[in-house]
C-alpha positions in Angstrom: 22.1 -7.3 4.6 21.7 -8.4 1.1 18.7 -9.7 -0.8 19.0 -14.0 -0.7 16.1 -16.2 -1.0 15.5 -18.1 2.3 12.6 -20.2 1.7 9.9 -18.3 -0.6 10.4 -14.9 1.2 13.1 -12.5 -0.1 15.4 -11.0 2.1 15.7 -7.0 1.3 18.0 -4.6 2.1 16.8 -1.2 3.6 17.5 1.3 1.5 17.4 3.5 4.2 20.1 2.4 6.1 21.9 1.3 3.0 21.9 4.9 1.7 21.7 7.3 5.0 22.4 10.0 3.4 20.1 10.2 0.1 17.3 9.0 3.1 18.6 12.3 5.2 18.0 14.5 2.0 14.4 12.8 1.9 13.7 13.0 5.8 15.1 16.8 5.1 12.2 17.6 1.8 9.5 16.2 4.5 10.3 18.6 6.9 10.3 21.5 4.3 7.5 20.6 3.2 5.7 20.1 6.8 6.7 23.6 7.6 5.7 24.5 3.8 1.7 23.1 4.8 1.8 25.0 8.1 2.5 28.6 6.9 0.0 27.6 3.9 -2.7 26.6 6.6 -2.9 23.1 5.7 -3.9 21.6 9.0 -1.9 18.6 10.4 -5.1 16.2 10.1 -5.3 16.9 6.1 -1.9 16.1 6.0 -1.8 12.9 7.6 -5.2 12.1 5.5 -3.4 13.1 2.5 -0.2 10.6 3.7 -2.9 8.3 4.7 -4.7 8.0 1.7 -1.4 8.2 -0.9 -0.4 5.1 1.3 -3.4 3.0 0.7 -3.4 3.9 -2.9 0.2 2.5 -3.0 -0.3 -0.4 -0.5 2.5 0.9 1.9 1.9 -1.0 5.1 4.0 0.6 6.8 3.2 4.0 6.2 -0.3 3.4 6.5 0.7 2.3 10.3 2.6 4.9 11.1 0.4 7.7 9.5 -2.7 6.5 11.3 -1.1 6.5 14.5 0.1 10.3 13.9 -3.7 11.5 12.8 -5.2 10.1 15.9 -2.9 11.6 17.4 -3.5 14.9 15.7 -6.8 14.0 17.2 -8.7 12.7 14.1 -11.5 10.3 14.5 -11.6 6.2 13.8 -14.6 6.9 11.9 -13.1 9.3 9.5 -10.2 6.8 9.4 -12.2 4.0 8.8 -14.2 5.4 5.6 -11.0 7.6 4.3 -10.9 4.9 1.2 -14.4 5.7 0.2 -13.8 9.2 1.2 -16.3 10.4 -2.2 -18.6 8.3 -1.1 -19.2 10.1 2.7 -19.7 13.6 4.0 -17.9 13.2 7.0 -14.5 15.1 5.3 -15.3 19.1 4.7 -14.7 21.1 1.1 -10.8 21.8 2.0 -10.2 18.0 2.8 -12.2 16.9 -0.4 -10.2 19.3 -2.3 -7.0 18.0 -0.9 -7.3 14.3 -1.3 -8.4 15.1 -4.5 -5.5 16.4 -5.8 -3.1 13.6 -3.7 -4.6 10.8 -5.7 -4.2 13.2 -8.8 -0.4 13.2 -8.1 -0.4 9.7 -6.9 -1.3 8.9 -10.6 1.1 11.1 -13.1 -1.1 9.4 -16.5 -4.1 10.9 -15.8 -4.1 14.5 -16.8 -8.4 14.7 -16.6 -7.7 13.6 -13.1 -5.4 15.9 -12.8 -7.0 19.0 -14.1 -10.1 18.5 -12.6 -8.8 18.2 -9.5 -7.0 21.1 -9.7 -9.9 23.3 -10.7 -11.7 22.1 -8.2 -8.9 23.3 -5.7 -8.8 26.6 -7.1 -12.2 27.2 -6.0 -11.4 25.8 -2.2 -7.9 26.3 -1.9 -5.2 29.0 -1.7 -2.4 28.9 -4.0 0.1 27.8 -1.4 -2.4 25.3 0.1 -2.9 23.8 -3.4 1.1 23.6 -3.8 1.9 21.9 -0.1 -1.2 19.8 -1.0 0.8 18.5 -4.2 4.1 18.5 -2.0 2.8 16.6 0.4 1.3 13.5 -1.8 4.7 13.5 -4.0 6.8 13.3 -0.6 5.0 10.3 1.1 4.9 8.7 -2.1 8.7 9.0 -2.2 8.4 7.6 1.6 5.8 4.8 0.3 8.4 3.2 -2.6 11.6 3.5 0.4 9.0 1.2 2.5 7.8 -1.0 -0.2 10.9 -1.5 -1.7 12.8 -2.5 1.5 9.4 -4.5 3.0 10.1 -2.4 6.1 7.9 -4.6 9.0 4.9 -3.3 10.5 5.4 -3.8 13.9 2.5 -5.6 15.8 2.1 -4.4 19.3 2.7 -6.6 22.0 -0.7 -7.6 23.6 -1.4 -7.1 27.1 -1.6 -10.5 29.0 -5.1 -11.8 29.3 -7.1 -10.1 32.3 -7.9 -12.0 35.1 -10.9 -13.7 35.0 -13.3 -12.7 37.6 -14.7 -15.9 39.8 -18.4 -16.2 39.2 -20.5 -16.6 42.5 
């Protein structure tokens, strides 16, 4: 499929199925870099918060879809979810996930070297070296994921709804 206008909405193509491959290579980093997190001890809930909050910094739809349903699946709370943007604002998120999603909006924003070095002083004091690095990995890769989604407008998909329950007779 090729980008046309049809009405006001652009058609796009989706770069990953236009390109399997260079997607493959990508798919094949975030699985290094998964396994890269684990052996550092990055827990899978600070990862998908990192995903998570690299996504809304980008405004990646999709990804922001897909990586909520993983955390809650990794078993991480609504509430946490819900107040993840305002995540400096809370104390719901402990030292190591402060420290983390620190340093993914440090890398989300490549400008900002203040940003950037404080949050990596700050991780030095929380973190393990490795744990800082997958930390880093880990923001750079979904932000790779976030421009493949943006770029090709990949849908969210909305789940069907259940039909309406039956409405009890009143007597």
């Amino acid at each position: 499929m090729s980008e046309q206008t049809s009405g006001s909405a652009a058609r796009r193509i989706f770069i990953d199925k236009q390109s399997p491959e260079a997607f493959r290579a990508l798919a094949q980093t975030a699985e290094a870099v998964r396994t890269t997190a684990a052996e550092a001890g990055l827990d899978h809930t600070t990862v998908e918060l990192i995903n998570l909050r690299v996504s809304q910094l980008n405004g990646c739809a999709y990804c922001l879809d897909l990586h909520t349903r993983k955390a809650l699946r990794a078993g991480e709370t609504p509430q946490r979810l819900g107040v993840l943007a305002a995540w400096r604002d809370t104390d719901v998120f402990t030292p190591a996930e402060r420290a983390a999603l620190n340093l993914a909006e440090a890398t989300n924003d490549p400008t900002d070297a203040a940003a950037q070095t404080s949050a990596y002083q700050t991780a030095q004091k929380i973190l393990t070296e490795d744990q800082i690095s997958a930390a880093i990995w880990v923001a750079i890769t979904i932000g790779a994921f976030n421009r493949v989604s943006i770029m090709s407008k990949h849908p969210v998909q909305t789940p069907r709804q259940a039909p309406p329950a039956p409405v009890a007779a009143l007597d």
